[in-house]
N, C-alpha and C positions, 0 to 999 in steps of 0.2 A: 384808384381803388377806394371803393367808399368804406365806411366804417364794420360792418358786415362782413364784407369783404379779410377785411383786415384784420381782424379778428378769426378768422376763419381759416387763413392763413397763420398766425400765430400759433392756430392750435396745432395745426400740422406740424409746426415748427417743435413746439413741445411734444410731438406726437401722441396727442393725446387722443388718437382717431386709435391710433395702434397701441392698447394698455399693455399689451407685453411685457416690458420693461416693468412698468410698477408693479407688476404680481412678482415677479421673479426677484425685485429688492424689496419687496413688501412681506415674504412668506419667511424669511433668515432673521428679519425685525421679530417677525411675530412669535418667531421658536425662541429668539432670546427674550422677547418680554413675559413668557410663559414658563419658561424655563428660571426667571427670575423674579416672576411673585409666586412661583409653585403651583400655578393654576392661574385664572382669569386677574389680568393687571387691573391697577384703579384706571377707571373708566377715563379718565382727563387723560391720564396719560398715554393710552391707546389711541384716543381721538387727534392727540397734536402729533402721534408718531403714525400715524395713517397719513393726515394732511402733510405731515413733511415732506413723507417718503415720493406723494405725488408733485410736490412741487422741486425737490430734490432731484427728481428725475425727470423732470420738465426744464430745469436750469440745465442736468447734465446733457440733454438732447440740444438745445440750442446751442449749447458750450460747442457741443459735437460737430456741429452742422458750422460752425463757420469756421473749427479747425480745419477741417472735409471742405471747404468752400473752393476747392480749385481741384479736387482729387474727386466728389461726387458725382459731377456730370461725366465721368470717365466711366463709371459704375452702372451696367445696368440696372440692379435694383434701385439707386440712391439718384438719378440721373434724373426726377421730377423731384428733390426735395424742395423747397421754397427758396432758400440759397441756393441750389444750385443751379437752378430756374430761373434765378434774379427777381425772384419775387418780394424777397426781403435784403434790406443792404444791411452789411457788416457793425453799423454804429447802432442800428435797430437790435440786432441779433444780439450785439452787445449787453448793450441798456436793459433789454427784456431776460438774460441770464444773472443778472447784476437784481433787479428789481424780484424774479422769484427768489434767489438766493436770500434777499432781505427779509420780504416776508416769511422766508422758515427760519430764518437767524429770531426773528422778533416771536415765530412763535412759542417758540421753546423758552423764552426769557419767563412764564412762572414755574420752570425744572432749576433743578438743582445749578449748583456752580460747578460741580463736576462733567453732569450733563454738555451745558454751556462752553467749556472747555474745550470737549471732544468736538463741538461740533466745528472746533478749526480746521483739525487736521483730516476731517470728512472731505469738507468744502477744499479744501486744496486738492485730496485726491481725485474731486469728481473734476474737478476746473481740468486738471494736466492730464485725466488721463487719454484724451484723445489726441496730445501731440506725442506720445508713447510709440505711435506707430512709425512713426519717422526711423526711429532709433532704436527699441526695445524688443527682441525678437520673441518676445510673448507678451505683449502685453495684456492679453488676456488675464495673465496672472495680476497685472496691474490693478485691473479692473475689479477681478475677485476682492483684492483688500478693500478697491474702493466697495464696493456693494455688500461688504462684511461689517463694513464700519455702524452700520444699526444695531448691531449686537451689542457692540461695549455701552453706546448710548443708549441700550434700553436696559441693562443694569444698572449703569451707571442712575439715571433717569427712576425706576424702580424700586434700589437700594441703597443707592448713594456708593457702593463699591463697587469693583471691577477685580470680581475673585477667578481664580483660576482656570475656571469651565470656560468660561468667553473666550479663553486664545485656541482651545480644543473645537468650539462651536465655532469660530471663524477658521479657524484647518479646513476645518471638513465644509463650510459653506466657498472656501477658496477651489477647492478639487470641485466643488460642482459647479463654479460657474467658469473654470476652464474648462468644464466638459461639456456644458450646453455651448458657449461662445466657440468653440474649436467646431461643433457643429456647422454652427449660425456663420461662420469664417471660411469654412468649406464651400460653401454657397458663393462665395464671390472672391474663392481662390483663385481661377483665372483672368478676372480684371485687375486681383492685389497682385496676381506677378507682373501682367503688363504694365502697370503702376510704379511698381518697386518700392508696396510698403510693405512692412512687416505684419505677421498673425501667427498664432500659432499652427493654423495648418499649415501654411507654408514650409516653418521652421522644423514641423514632425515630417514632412512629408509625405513617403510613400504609408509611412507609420500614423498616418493623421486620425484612422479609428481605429486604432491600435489604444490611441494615446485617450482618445475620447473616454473608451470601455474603461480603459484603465482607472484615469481619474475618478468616473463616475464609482467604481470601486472603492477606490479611495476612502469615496466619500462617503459610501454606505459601511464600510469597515469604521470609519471612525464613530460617524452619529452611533454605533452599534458601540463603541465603546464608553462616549457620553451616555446610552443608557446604564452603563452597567454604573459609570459614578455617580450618575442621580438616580441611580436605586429604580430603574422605570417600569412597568408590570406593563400587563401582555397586550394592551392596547398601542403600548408604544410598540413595538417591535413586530405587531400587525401591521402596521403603519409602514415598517422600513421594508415588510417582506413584499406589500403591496409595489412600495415604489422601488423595488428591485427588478418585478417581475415588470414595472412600468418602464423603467430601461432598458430590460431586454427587449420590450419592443421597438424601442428606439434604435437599437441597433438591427434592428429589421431594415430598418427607415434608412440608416448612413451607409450602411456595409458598401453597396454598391456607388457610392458617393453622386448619387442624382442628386442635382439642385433642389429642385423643388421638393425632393423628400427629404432631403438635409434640412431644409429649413422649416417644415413640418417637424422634425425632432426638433428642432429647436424650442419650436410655440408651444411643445408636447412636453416641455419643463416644467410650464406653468401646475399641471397637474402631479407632478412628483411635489415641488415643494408645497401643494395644497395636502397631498396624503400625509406626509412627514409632519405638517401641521395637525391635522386632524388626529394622527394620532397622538400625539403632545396634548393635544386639548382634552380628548375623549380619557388620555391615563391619568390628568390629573384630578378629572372628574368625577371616574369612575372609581378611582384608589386614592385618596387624599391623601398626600403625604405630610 
């Protein structure tokens, strides 16, 4: 494998072919760093929580991929990853989670010490959460805190505090990403049972978009109560009615639990938490608080 090559490969590895993942931990950042200068953050600090968030979720995919490293070739969808192809061996996959990790550890070193802090117990969450599945019969819910954990670090990062809206703003970003992952889990329910690992479709079972709706509920009931503490006028709650009516579509898509439309709601995430941002942007814009 020449140098081209291998690289090329890496990026696979990071999935960095399939951005999904960064918008969907990219869009929770960006409601808390907006939510925490009251409108548009200082510009440094949006640029190193952008670059983070992609190499953060570049580490956490390699992390993934060689927990999964004896359980993906089992998996239809996962069955050409690069590990599980043997394309990349275990000390590579290693060293390359270990090395992005560093450079987003080193970027955030001109943020605060509080910032700095938090970004321990981030990094622990994203490392573990792919051996959750062994053992943890949702750990989707796992995942939610890890991919919540942008929130306290862009307060914290922002204002140097971590005031009480950030645990209400991680609630309700936790109910949404069990409710897209329960989707995205749906999709490769019949390999996860021959498998014998754990997801939350699994664990809801016959109830699995029962549970999807619900959470996603959840989650538009709470942000809907975050507006009322941060005082938000009518652009925000354009915003939630949009990405409400953008859920109902989604359960067009799961009702009948086809693969391939399960996981089209899945990718169909990306644009709820782009609406829910837009309106955050456009109210503090438009109504200065």
């Amino acid at each position: 494998m020449n140098l081209s090559e291998r690289l090329t490969t890496y990026a696979q590895l990071m999935r960095l072919d399939k951005p999904i993942g960064i918008l969907l931990l990219l869009w929770p950042m960006l409601w808390g760093l907006w939510f925490a200068a009251q409108g548009l953050p200082d510009w440094h600090i949006l640029l190193i929580f952008v670059l983070g968030t992609v190499l953060m979720r570049s580490a956490g995919c390699v992390i993934n991929d060689f927990a999964d490293r004896d359980i993906d070739p089992h998996v239809e969808r996962t069955k050409n990853r690069p590990m599980a192809a043997g394309r990349v061996g275990k000390k590579e996959a290693l060293l390359l989670s270990a090395g992005l990790s560093l450079i987003a550890f080193l970027l955030i070193q001109p943020l605060n010490q509080l910032t700095i802090l938090l970004s321990v117990p981030a990094l622990f969450l994203a490392a573990t959460y792919p051996f959750t599945k062994r053992f943890f019969a949702m750990p989707q819910a796992y995942l939610g805190i890890a991919f919540s954990f942008g929130i306290p670090m862009a307060f914290a990062a922002q204002t140097d505090s971590l005031p009480p809206i950030i645990w209400v703003l991680m609630l309700a970003n936790l109910f949404w990403v069990i409710a897209y992952d329960t989707a995205y889990a749906i999709v490769d329910k019949p390999d996860d049972l021959k498998i014998g690992i754990k997801t939350s479709a699994i664990t809801l079972g016959r109830f699995d978009v029962a549970g999807v709706m619900a959470c996603h509920a959840c989650f538009i009931a709470i942000m809907m109560v975050i507006g009322q503490l941060q005082q938000m006028n009518l652009a925000y709650y354009v915003g939630l009615t949009i990405a409400t009516a953008l859920i109902g579509y989604q359960y067009t898509l799961i009702r009948n639990r086809d693969r391939a439309l399960c996981f089209k709601a899945f990718l169909h995430n990306n644009w709820v938490g782009m609406t829910v941002f837009t309106g955050i942007a456009l109210d503090f814009l438009i109504f200065p608080h």
